[in-house]
C-alpha distance (Angstrom), angle and dihedral (degrees) to the residues before:
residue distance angle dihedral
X1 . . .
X2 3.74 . .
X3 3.14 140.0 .
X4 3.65 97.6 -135.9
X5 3.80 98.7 50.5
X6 3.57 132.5 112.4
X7 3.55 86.7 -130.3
X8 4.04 97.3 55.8
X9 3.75 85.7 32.4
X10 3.58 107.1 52.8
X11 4.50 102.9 22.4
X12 3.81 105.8 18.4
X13 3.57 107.3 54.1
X14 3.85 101.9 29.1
X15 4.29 86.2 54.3
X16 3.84 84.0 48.7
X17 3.72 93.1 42.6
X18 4.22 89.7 51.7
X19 3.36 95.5 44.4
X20 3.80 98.9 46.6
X21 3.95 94.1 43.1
X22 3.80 102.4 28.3
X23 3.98 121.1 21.7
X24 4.44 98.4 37.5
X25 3.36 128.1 56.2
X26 3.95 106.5 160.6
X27 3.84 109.3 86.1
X28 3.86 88.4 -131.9
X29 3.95 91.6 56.7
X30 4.03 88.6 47.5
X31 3.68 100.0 49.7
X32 3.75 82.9 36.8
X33 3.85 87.4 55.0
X34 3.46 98.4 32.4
X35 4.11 85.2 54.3
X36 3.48 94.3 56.2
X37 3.70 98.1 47.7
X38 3.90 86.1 52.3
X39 3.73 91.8 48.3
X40 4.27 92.5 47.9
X41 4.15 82.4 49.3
X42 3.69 101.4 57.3
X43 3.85 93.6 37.3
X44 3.94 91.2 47.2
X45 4.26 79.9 64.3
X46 3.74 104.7 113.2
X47 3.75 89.5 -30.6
X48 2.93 131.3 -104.2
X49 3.05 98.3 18.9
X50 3.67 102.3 62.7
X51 3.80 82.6 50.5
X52 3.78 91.8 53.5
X53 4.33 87.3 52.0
X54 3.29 95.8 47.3
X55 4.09 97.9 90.6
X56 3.87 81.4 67.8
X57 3.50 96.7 66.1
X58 3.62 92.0 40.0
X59 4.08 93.2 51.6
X60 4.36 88.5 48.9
X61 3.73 87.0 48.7
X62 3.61 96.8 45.3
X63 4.01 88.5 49.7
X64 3.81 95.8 48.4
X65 3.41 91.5 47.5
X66 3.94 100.8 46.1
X67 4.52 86.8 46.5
X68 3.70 84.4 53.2
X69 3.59 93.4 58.3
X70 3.61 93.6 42.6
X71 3.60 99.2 44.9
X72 3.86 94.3 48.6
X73 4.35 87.5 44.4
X74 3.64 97.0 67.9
X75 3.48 149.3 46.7
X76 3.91 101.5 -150.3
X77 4.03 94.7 115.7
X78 4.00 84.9 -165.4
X79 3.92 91.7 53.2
X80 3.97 95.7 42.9
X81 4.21 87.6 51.5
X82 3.64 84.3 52.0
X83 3.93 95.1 56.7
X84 3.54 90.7 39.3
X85 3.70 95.1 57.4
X86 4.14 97.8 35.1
X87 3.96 80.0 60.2
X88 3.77 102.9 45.4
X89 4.15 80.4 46.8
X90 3.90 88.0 52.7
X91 3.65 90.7 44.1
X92 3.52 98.1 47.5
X93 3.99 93.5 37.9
X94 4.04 85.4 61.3
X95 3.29 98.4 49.2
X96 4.08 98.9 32.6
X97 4.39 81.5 53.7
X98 4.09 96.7 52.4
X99 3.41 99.5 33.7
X100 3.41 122.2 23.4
X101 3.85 96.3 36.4
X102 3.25 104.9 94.4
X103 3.52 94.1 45.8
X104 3.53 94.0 55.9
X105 3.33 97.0 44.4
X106 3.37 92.4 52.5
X107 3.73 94.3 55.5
X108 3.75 89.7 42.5
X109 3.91 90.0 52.8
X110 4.00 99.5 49.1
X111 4.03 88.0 40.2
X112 4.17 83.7 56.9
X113 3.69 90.1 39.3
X114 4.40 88.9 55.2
X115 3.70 92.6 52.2
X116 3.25 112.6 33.8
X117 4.56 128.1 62.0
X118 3.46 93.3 -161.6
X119 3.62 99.8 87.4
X120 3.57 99.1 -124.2
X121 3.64 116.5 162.1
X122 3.46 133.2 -164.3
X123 4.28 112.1 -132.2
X124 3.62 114.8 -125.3
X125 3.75 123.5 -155.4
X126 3.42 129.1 -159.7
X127 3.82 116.1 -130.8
X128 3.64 124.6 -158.4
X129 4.10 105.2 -116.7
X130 3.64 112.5 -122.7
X131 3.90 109.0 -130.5
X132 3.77 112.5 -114.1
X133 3.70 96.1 5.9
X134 3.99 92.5 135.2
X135 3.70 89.8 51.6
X136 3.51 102.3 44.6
X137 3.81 100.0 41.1
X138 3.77 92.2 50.1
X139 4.31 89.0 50.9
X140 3.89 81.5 51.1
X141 3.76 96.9 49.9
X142 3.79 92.8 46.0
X143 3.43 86.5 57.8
X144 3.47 104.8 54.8
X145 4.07 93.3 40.0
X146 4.18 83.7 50.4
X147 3.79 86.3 54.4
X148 3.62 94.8 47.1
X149 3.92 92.7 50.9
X150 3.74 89.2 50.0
X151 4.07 89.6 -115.1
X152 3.57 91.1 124.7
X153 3.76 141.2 26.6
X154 3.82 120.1 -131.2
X155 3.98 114.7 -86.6
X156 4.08 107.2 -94.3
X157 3.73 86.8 -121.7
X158 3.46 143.5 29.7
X159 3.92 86.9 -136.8
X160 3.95 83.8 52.8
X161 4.00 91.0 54.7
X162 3.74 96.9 42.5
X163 3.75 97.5 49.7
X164 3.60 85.8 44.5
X165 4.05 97.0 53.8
X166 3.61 86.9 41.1
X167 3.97 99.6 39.8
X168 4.42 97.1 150.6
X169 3.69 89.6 -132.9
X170 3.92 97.8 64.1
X171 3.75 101.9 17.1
X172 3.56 103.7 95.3
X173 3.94 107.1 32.8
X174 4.02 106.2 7.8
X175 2.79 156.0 -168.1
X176 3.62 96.0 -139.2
X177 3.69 97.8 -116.6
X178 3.92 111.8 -154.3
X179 3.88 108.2 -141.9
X180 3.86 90.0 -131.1
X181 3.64 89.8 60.5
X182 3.94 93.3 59.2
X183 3.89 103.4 29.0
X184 3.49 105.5 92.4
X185 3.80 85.5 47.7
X186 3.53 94.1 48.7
X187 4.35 88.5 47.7
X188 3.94 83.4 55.0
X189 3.71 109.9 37.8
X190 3.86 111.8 174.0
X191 3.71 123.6 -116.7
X192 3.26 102.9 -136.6
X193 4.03 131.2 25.3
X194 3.92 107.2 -101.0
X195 3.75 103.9 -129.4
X196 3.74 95.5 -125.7
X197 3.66 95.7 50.5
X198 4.03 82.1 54.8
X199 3.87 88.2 46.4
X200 3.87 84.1 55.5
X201 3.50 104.4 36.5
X202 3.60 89.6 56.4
X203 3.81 95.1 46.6
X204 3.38 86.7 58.3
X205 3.40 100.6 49.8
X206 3.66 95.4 46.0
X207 4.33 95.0 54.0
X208 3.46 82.7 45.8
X209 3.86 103.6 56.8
X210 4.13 84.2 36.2
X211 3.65 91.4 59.7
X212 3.83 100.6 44.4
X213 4.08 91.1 36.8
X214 3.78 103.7 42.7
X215 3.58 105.3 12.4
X216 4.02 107.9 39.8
X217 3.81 89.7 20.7
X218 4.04 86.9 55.5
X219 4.26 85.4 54.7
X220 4.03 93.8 42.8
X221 3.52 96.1 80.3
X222 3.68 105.9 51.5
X223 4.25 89.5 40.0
X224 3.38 88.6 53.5
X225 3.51 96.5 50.7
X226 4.25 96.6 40.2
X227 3.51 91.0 52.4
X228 4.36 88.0 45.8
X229 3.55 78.3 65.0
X230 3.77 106.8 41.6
X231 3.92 100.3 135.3
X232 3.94 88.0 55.8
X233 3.84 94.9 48.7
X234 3.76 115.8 123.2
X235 4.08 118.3 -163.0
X236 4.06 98.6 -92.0
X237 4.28 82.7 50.3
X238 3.88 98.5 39.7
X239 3.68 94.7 41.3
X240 4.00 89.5 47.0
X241 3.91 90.8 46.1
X242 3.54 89.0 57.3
X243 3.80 97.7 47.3
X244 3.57 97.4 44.8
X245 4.45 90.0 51.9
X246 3.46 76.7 48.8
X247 3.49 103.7 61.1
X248 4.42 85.2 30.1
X249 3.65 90.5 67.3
X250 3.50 95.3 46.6
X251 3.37 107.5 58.4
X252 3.97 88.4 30.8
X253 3.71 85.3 57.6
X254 3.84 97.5 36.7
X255 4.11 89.8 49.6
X256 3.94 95.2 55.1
X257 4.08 91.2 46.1
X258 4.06 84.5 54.4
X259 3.65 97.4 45.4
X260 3.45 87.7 48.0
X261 3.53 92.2 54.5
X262 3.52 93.8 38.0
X263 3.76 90.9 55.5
X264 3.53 95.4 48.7
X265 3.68 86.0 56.4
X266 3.71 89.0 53.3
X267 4.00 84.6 63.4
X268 4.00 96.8 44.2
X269 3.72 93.8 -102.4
X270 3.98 137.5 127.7
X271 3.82 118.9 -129.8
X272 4.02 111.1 -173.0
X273 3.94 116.9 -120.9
X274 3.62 119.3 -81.1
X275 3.79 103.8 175.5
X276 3.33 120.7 51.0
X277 4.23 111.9 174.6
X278 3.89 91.5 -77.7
X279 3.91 89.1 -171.8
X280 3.53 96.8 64.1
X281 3.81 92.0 59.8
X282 3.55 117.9 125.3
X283 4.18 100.0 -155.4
X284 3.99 135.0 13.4
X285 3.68 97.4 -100.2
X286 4.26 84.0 50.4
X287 3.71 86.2 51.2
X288 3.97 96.9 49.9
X289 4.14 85.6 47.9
X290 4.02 90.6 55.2
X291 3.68 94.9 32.7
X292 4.34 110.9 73.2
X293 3.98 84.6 -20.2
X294 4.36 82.8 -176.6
X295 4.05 90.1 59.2
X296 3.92 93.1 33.6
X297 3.87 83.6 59.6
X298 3.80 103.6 44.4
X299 3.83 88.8 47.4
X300 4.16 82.0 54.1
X301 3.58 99.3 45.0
X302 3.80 101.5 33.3
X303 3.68 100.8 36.2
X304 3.52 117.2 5.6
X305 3.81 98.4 45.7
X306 4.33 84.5 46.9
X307 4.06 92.5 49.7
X308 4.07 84.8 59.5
X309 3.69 97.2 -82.5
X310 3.69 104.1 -142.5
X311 4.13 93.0 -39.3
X312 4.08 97.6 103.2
X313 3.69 99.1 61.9
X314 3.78 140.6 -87.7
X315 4.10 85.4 -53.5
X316 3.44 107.5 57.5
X317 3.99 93.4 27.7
X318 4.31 78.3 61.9
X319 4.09 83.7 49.5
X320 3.71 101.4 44.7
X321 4.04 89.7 46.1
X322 3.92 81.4 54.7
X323 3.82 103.6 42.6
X324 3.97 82.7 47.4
X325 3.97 97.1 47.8
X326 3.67 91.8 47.7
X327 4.00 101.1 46.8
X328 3.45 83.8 45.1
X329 3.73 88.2 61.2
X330 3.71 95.9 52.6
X331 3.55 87.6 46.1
X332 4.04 82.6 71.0
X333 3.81 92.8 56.5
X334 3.80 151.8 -15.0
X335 4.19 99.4 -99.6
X336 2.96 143.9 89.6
X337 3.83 90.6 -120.5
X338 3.84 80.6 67.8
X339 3.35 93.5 59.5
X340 3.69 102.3 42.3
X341 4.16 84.7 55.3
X342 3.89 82.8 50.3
X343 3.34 90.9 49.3
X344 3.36 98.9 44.6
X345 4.09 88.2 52.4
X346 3.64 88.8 47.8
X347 4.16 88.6 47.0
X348 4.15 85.0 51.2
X349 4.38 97.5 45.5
X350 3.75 93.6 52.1
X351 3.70 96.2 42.9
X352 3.75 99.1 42.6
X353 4.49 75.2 48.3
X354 3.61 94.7 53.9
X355 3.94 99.6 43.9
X356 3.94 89.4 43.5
X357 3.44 89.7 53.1
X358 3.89 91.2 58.7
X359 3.37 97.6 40.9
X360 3.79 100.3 -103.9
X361 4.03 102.2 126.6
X362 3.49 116.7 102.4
X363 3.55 120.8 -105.0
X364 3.15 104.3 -130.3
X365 4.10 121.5 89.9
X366 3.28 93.3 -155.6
X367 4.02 94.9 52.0
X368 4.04 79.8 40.2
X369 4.12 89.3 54.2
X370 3.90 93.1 48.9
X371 4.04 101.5 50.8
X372 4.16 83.8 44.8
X373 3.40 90.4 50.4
X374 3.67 93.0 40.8
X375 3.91 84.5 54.2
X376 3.30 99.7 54.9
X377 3.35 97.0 48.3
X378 3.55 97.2 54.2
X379 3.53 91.1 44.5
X380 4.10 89.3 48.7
X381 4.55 83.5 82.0
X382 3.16 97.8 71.3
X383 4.28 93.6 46.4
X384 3.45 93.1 47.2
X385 3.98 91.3 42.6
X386 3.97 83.6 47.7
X387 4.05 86.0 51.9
X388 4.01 97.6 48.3
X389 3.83 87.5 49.9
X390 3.76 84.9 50.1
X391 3.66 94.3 55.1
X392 3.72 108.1 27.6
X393 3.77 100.2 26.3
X394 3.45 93.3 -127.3
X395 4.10 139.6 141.7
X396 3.66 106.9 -57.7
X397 3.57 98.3 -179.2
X398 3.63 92.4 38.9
X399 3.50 86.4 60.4
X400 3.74 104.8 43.1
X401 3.91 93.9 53.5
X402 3.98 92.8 48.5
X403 3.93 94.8 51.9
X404 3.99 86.7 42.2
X405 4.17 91.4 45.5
X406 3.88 87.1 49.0
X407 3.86 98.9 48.0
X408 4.09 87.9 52.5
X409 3.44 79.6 53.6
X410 4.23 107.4 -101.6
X411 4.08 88.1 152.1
X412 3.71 98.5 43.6
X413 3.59 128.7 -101.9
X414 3.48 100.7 -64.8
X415 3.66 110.5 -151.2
X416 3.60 90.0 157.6
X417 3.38 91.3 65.1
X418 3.59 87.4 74.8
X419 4.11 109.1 93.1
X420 4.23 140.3 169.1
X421 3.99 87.2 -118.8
X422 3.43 123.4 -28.9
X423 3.93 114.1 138.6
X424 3.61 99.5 -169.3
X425 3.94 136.7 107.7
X426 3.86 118.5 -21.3
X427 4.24 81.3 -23.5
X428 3.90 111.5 146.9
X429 3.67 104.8 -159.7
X430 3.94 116.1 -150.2
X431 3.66 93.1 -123.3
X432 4.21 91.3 63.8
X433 3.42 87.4 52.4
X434 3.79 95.2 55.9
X435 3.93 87.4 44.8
X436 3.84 94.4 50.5
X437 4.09 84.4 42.7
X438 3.67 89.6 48.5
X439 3.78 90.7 49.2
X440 3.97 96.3 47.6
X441 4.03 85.3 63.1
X442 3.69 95.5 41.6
X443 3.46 103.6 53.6
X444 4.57 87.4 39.8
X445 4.08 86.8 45.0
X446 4.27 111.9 32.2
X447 3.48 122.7 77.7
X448 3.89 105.1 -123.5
X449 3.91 125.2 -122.1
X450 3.89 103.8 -78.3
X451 4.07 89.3 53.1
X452 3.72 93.9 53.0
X453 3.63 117.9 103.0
X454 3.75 114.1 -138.4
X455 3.79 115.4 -160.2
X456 3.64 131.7 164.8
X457 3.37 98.2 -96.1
X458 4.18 125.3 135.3
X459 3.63 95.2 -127.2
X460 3.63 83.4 55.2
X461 3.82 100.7 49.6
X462 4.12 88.6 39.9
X463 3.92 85.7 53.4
X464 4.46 94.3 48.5
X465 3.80 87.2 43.5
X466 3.69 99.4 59.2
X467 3.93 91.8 35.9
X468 3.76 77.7 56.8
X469 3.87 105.6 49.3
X470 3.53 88.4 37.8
X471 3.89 92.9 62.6
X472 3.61 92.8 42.2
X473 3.49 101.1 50.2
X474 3.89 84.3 62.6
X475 3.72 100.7 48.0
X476 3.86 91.3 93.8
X477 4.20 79.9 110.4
X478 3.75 120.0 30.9
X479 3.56 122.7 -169.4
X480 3.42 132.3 -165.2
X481 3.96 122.2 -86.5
X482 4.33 101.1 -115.0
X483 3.74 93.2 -122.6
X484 3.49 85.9 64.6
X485 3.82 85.6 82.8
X486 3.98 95.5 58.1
């Protein structure tokens, strides 16, 4: 189910909303309620399939939440470790199997296929990709290392814990939600919705479904057909192909982390900040603190921070910063497309480190802004090359190297590319350039959602209204949000 859909819009949430504010009162009933509805949501994904996946997320709850208990029970250091590390392996071993199979596999198989005359090949199955897996594994392992470091105490219930870990607002796309940050909240849950959190909550949830219906949905069209094309792509096309994804995947990305937030509003609850104006930062580690600030910090605190963090000296600080960057691309995705973008992340943190830490970075933020931006965006053709393999199974690499030939110019500049209106081919039409012109200022210039004030104000409510009706008038289509594939 998504979030922009009629169907989610208009007979999910309201029945969730009524039965969470109006029919249950006992805490037990509500997160026994609210577990359910969570439950119906992820199976109603491309049923019934989702339906058929979700024992999976039920077995890596039910682990988490049984090591928790055992690990905060008793006092034998040895025998705690032991739990702690049988459910990080369990963890891991779901979400190594479904995802990272076939990718391993796959590397396995050609390496066998190098060194060996026989002809022996390795069989690769394809497994189905359970949706949200990354997310909700990683909100499970945080829980049981919080446990074990005695930052947390166990949930009260398991009812508690599971509708927690599988809470419909950041099940299938984040932000990775640490149970510490929500359990006093969820220990005192409100008894009636306080009308500014609604005020909120709804103001979130309507910039949110504006930016990923009108704004990235206005962009999808034209990057999906540019990259369709990417062996006929001269500079002016590749370059705009990769500026408009760009920009796509930002506000796609940015709109589900609002309605998220928005929508955990709409249930009286807290979720931290996950996007923070990534465009405005001035370095690669800024960007990776304003860009999915929730998976940013549980790569810091759960790996980066255990590798040494930035305690061994300027060396290994460089290392750790790497190692971290470059898991943290393969996090995204099971190829080695993935990793190469992690890598080349990693690559850009620890040299932007080592030249600040000379003195050899420009002064000037704005200079600063442009080469991150510049970064990104060159490093955005290998994600979205990642993604398309993702979806259509096709030639990552292949991909990648065409779009990078043809924006150093392999097909010419193509300055006839450049049209009033035509949609068709490797075609840039004048208006996308004004939109991905228009964008570049917005996102250097506008505050983003968490700075805006709301106040009750009728220029206010005129402006939410018709950022809402616009939206919804062009819902007659959904399409998934592109972190849905991660």
């Amino acid at each position: 189910m998504l979030f922009n859909s009629y169907t989610f819009l208009g007979i999910f949430l309201p029945i969730v909303l009524a039965g969470w504010w109006l029919v249950l009162r006992q805490p037990v009933h509500r997160f026994g309620f609210l577990l359910l509805a969570s439950y119906v949501f992820y199976s109603m994904w491309e049923f019934p399939q989702g339906l058929m996946l979700l024992p999976l997320l039920v077995g890596a709850t039910s682990v988490d939440y049984v090591s928790g208990r055992l690990i905060h029970s008793s006092s034998d250091e040895r025998f705690r470790r032991r739990v702690l590390w049988t459910a990080l392996g369990i963890n891991l071993s779901i979400l190594g199997t479904f995802k990272y199979y076939g990718f391993f596999s796959g590397i396995i198989g050609a390496a066998v296929s190098f060194v060996s005359s026989s002809g022996i090949e390795v069989p690769v199955r394809d497994l189905i990709l359970p949706i949200g897996i990354s997310f909700y594994t990683f909100n499970s392992m945080s829980y049981t290392i919080d446990v074990y470091r005695g930052h947390v105490r166990p949930a009260r219930s398991y009812v508690e814990y599971a509708a927690f870990v599988s809470l419909f607002p950041h099940l299938i796309a984040g932000p990775i939600v640490r149970f510490r940050e929500v359990r006093s909240q969820l220990g005192h849950l409100p008894a009636r919705l306080d009308p500014r959190l609604a005020a909120l909550g709804i103001f979130f949830l309507v910039v949110g479904l504006f930016k990923k219906v009108v704004v990235a949905g206005s962009l999808a069209p034209h990057v999906d057909r540019l990259w369709a094309a990417h062996e006929e792509l001269t500079m002016v096309s590749a370059w705009m192909a990769t500026l408009a994804y760009a920009f796509q995947i930002y506000f796609d990305f940015s709109a589900y982390s609002e309605m998220a937030v928005g929508l955990a509003l709409l249930l009286g609850l807290r979720f931290p900040q996950n996007f923070n104006s990534p465009y405005k930062a001035d370095s690669m580690a800024d960007f990776w603190k304003r860009w999915h600030i929730t998976l940013s910090r549980w790569l810091r605190d759960y790996l980066y921070i255990p590798l040494g963090g930035s305690r061994g000296g300027r060396w290994l600080t460089l290392r750790n910063l790497f190692l971290t960057m470059l898991l943290g691309g393969l996090w995204h995705g099971a190829g080695a497309v993935f990793l190469l973008w992690g890598l080349g992340h990693g690559a850009a943190v620890v040299v932007h480190r080592f030249c600040r830490d000379r003195g050899w970075t420009p002064r000037s933020t704005r200079i600063n802004r442009a080469l991150t931006f510049g970064t990104v965006v060159f490093l955005m053709v290998p994600f979205r090359s990642g993604e398309l393999s993702i979806l259509q199974a096709g030639e990552s690499f292949t991909t990648m190297w065409s779009v990078y030939a043809s924006m150093f110019g392999a097909n010419g500049l193509g300055l006839a590319d450049l049209s009033l209106a035509s949609t068709l081919g490797t075609s840039v039409p004048l208006s996308l350039v004004a939109l991905v012109t228009g964008l570049l200022v917005f996102v250097n210039v506008a505050p983003n959602t968490w700075e805006f004030r709301l106040r009750p104000r009728r220029h206010h409510a005129v402006m939410v209204s018709a950022m809402g009706i616009w939206s919804v008038l062009l819902l007659s289509e959904p399409t998934p949000f592109l972190y849905f594939q991660f």
